[in-house]
C-alpha positions as CSV (number, residue, x, y, z in Angstrom):
1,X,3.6,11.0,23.6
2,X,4.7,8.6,20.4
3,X,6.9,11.7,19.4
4,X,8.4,11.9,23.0
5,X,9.0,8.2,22.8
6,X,10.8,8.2,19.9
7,X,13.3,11.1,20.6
8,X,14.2,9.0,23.4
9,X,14.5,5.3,21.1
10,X,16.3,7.1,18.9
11,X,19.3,8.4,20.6
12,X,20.2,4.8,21.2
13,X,18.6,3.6,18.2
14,X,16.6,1.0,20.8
15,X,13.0,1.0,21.9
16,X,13.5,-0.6,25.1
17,X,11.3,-1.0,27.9
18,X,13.1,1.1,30.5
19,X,12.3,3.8,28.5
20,X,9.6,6.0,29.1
21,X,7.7,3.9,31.3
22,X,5.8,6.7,32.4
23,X,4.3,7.8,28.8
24,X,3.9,4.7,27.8
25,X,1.7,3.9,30.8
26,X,-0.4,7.2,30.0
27,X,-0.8,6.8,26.7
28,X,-2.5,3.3,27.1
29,X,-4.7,4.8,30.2
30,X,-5.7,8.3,28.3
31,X,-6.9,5.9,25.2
32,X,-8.6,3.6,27.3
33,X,-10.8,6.1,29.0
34,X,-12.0,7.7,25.5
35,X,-12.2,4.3,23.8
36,X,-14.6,3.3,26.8
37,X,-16.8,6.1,27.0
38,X,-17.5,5.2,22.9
39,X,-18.1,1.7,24.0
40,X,-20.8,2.7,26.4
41,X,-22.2,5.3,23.9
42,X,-22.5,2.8,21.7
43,X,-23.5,2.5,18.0
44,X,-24.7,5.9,17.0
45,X,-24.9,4.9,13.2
46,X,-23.8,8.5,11.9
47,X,-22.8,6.7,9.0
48,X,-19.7,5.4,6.7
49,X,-17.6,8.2,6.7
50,X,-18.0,9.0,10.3
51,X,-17.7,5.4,11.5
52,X,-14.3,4.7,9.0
53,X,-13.0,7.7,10.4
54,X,-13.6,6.6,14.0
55,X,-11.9,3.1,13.4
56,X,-8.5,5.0,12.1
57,X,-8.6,6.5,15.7
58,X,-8.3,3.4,17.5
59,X,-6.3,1.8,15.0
60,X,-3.8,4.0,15.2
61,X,-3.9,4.2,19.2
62,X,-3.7,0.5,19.0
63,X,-1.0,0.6,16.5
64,X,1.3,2.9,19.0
65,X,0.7,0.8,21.7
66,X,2.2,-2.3,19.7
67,X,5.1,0.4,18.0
68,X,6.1,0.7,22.4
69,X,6.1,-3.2,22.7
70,X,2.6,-2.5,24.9
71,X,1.4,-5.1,22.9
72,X,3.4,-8.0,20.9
73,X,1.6,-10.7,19.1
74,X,4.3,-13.1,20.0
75,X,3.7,-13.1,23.6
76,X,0.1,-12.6,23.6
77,X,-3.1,-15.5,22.8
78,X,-5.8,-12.3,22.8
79,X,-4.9,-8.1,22.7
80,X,-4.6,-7.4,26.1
81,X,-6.6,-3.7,24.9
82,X,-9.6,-5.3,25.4
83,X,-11.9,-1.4,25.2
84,X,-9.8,-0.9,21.9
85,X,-10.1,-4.5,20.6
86,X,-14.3,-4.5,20.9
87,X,-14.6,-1.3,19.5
88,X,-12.7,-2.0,16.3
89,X,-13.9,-5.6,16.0
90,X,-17.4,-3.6,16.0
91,X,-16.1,-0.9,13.7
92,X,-14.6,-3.1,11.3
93,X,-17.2,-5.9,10.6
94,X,-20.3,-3.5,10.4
95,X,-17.7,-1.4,7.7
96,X,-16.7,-4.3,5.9
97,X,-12.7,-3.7,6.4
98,X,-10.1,-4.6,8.7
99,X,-10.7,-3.8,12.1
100,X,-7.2,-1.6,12.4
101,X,-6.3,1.0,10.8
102,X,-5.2,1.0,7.2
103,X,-3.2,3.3,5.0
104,X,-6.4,5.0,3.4
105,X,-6.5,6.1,6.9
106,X,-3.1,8.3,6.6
107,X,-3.7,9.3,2.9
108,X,-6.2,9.3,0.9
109,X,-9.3,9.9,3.6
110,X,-7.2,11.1,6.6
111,X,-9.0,14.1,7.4
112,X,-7.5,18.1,8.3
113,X,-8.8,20.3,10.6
114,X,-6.9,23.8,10.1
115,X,-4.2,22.2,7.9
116,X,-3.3,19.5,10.0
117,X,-4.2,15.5,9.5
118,X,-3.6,12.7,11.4
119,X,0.1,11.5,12.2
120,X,1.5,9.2,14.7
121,X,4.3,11.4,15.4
122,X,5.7,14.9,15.1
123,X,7.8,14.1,13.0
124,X,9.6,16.1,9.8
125,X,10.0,12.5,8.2
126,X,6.8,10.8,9.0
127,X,5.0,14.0,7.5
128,X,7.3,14.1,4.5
129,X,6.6,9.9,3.9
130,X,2.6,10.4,4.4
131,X,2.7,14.1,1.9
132,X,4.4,11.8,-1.1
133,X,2.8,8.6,-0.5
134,X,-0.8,10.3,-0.6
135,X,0.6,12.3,-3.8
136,X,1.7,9.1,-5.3
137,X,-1.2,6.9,-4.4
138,X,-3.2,9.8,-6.2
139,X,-1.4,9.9,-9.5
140,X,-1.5,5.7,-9.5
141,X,-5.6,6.4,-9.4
142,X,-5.7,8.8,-12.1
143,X,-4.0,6.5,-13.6
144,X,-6.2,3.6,-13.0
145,X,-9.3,5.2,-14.1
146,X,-7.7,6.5,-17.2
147,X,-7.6,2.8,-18.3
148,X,-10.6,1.9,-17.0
149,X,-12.3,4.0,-19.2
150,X,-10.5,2.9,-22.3
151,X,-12.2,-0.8,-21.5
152,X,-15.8,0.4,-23.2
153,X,-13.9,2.1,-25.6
154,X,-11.7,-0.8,-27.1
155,X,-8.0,-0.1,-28.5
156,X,-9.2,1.0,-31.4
157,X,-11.0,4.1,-30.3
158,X,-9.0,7.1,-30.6
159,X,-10.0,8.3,-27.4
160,X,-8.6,5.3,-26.2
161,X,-5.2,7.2,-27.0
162,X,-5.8,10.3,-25.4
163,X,-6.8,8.4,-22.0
164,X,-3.4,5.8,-22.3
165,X,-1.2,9.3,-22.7
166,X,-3.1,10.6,-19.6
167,X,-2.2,7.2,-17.5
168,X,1.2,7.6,-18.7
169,X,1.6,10.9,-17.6
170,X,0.3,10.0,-14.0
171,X,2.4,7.2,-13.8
172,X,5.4,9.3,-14.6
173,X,3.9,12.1,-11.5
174,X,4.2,8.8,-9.4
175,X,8.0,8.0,-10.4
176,X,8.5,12.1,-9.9
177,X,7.1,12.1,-6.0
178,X,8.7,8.6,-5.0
179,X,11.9,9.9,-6.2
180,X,11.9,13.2,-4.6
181,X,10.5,11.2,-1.4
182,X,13.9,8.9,-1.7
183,X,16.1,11.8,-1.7
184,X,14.5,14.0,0.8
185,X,13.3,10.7,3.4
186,X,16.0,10.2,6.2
187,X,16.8,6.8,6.2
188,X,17.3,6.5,10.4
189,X,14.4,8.6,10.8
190,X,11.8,6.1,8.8
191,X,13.7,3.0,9.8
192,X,13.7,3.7,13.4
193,X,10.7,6.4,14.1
194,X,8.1,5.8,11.2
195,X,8.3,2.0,10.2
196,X,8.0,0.2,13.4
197,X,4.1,1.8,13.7
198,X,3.2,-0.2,10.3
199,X,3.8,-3.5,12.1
200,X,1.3,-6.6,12.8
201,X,-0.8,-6.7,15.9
202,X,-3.6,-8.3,17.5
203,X,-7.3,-7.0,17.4
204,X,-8.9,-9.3,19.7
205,X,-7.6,-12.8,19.1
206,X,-6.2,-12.4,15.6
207,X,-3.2,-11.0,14.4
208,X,-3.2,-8.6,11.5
209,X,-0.7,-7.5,9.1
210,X,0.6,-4.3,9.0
211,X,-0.9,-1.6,6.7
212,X,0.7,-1.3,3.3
213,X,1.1,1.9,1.2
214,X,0.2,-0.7,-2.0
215,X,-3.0,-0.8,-0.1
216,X,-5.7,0.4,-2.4
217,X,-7.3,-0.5,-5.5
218,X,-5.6,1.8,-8.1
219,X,-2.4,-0.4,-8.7
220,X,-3.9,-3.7,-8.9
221,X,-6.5,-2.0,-11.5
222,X,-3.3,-1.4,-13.5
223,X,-1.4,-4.7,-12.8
224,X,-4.8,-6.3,-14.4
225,X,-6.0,-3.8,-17.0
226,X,-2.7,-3.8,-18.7
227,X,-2.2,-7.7,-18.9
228,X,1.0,-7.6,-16.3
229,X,-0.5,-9.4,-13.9
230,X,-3.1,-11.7,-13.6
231,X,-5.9,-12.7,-11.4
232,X,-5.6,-16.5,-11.6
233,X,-1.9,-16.5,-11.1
234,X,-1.7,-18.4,-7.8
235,X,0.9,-15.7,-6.5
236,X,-0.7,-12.3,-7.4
237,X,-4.3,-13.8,-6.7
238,X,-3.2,-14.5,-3.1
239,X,-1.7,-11.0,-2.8
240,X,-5.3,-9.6,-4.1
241,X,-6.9,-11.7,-1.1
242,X,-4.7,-10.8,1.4
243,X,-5.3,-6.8,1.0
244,X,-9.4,-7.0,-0.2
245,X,-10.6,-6.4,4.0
246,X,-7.8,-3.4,4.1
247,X,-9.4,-0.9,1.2
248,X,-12.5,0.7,1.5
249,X,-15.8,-1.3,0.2
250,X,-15.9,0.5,-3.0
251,X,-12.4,-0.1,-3.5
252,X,-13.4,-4.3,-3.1
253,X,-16.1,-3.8,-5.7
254,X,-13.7,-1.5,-8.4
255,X,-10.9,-4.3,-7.8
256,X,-13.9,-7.5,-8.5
257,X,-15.1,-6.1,-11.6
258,X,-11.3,-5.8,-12.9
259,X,-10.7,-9.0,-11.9
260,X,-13.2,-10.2,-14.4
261,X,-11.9,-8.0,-17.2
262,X,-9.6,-8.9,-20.2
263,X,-6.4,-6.9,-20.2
264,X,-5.6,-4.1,-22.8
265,X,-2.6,-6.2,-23.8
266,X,-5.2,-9.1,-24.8
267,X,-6.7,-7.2,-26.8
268,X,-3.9,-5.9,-28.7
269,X,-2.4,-9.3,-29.4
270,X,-6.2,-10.3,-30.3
271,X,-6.0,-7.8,-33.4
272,X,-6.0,-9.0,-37.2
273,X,-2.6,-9.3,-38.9
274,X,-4.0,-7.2,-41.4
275,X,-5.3,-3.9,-39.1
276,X,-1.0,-4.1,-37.3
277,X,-0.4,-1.2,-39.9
278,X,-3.6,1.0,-39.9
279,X,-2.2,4.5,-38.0
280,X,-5.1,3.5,-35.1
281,X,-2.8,0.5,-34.2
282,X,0.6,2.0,-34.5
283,X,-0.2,5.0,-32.0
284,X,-2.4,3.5,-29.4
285,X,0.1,0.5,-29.2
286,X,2.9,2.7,-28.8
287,X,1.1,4.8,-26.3
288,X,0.3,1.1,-24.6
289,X,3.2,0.4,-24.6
290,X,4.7,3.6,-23.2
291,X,2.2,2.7,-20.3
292,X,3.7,-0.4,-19.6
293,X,7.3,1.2,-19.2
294,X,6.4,3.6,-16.9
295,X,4.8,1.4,-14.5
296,X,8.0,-1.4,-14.6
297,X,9.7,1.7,-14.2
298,X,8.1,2.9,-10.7
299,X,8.2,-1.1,-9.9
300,X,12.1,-0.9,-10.5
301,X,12.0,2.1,-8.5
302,X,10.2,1.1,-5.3
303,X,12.3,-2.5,-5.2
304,X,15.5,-0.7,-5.3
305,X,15.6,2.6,-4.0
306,X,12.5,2.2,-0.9
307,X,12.6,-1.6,0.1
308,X,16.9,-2.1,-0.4
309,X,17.7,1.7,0.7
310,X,15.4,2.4,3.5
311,X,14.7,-1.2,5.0
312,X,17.5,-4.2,3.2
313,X,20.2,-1.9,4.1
314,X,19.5,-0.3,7.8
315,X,17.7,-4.1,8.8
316,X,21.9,-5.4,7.8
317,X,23.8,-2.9,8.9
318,X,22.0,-2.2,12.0
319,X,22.1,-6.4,13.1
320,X,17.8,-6.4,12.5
321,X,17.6,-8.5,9.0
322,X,16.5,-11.3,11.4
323,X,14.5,-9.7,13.8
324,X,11.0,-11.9,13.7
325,X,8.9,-8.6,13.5
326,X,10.5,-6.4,11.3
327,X,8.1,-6.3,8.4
328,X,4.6,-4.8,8.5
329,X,3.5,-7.9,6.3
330,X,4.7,-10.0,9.2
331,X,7.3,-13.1,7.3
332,X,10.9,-12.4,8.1
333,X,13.0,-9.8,5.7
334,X,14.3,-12.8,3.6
335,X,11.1,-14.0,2.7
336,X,9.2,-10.7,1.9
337,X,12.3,-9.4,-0.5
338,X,11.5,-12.6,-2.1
339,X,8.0,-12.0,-2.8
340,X,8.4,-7.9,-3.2
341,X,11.0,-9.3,-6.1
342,X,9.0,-11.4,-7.9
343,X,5.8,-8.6,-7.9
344,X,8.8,-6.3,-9.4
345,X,9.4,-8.8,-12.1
346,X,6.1,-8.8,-13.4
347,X,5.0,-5.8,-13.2
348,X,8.0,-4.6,-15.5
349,X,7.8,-8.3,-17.4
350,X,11.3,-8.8,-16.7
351,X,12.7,-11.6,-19.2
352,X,15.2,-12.5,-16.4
353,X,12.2,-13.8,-13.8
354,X,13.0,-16.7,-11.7
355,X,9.7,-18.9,-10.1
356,X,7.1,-16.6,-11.8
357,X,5.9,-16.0,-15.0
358,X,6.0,-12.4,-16.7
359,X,4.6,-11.2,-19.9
360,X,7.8,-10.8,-21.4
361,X,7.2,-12.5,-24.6
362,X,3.9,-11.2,-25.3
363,X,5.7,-7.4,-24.5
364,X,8.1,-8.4,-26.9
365,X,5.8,-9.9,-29.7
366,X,3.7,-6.6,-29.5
367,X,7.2,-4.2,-29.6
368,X,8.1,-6.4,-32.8
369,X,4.5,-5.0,-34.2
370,X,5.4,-1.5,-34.1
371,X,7.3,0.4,-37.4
């Protein structure tokens, strides 16, 4: 049905309400009549896995509906899908997440059955966005835990090399799949046909931001474990609140205990003048370093070639920059390139950064170290 729907928006580029009246009325009625039946089951308690699963079905029925204009947030005080709305509500405060779907949902534990998973359309260009996001979102973990295990190593430990080379080359795997993503995605096809299902929408009385492909724990782990970002900045600690209910519960806990840690980059600064020479120093640094690079690089990346390719420039040419619900983080255009800017500035400590601070310097200082 979503797939039918959007052959016919996209002819006009338009989802408008004279169109497809008739799917759109069986799609809420055929999800309402499964979503019931559950509700009168009730809580069977076959456990996480089954439950998490369960609340990805209905939060990504009650993301279509809002994708149609079934729902809209605006022009609504409560969801008016009152079956889907108590059964996520349910779902998601007995989970400990969000009661919509989120991207883990679509990538990392969206589930096949005979090579298929879960897609809200059809779609050659929803498939291909979900296939490199899941890849890349993989390669930022592998990365991720490569530097968490350097923590109980130190930076001294030569190991401690071996496991920054291994987050470096995961980090470049991400730049490798984002980029072949960017030149294979079609940018009508995910403006118009894939975007519009990540938007905000009402579960019961609140409204909840879209889901975000940033939303896991992997590339905060590596904001904070290199020393990029930090968890008492007032702007990057607000963006770790805002996405804690939309990863998994073991995500929550890896992305607490970071929060806690001191960064790699502490601890090279903290070394003795007199150890800056001894070969340990030299290599790990410069494999630290190298690190760092590669994920400013795949920050430079996403801002320029995904958010001003396939959203700045369709959103102006098309007339939709200020459309009110445009963004699946829910603040207008303007505003979120603002914000999306200044997360790119510090995650590749730009020396250029206007209203937030980077670890430019402290990059800088530590390059100056190296012979």
């Amino acid at each position: 049905m979503n797939t039918q729907l959007e052959e016919l928006y996209f002819a006009g580029r338009e989802a408008r309400a004279d169109l497809g009246v008739s799917i759109k009325k069986k799609l809420v009625e055929d999800g309402r009549i499964l979503i019931a039946d559950l509700l009168a089951e009730g809580n069977t308690d076959e456990g996480f896995d089954s439950g998490f699963e369960l609340l990805g079905d209905v939060g990504l029925y009650m993301a279509a509906c809002r994708r149609h204009d079934i729902t809209e947030p605006s022009r609504e005080t409560r969801s008016p899908l009152h079956e889907a709305s108590a059964l996520a509500m349910q779902l998601g405060a007995s989970l400990g997440v969000i009661p919509r779907f989120a991207s883990c949902h679509l990538e990392t534990h969206n589930r096949a059955v005979d090579g298929r998973y879960k897609t809200f359309t059809h779609l050659d260009d929803e498939k291909l966005f979900i296939d490199f996001n899941t890849r890349g979102v993989f390669a930022f973990i592998r990365a991720s835990e490569a530097l968490r295990h350097c923590l109980p190593l130190g930076v001294s430990h030569p190991i401690t090399h071996d496991l920054l080379s291994a987050a470096k080359v995961a980090l470049d795997n991400v730049y490798d799949s984002n980029q072949r993503l960017f030149e294979q995605l079609d940018i009508d096809r995910f403006f118009y046909c894939v975007r519009p299902y990540y938007r905000p929408h009402r579960v019961g009385l609140h409204e909840y931001r879209g889901a975000n492909a940033g939303d896991f724990s992997g590339i905060n782990v590596i904001d904070l474990l290199l020393g990029l970002c930090r968890a008492d900045d007032p702007y990057y600690s607000q963006l770790l609140v805002d996405k804690f209910l939309f990863m998994r519960p073991e995500d929550q806990l890896v992305l607490r205990d970071c929060m806690r840690r001191r960064s790699l980059l502490d601890d090279f600064l903290a070394v003795d003048s007199e150890r800056r020479n001894d070969d340990w120093f030299q290599a790990n640094l410069s494999a630290f370093l190298a690190v760092c690079e590669a994920h400013g690089k795949i920050a430079q990346q996403h801002h320029h070639q995904l958010v001003e390719k396939f959203i700045q420039r369709p959103a102006d040419s098309g007339g939709h920059a200020q459309q009110t619900d445009l963004t699946a983080s829910g603040p207008p255009l303007e505003v979120l390139l603002r914000s999306l800017k200044k997360l790119c500035d510090m995650r590749s400590a730009s020396g250029d950064a206007e209203n937030v601070t980077t670890r430019y310097a402290d990059i800088q200082q530590l390059r100056g170290y190296l012979q």
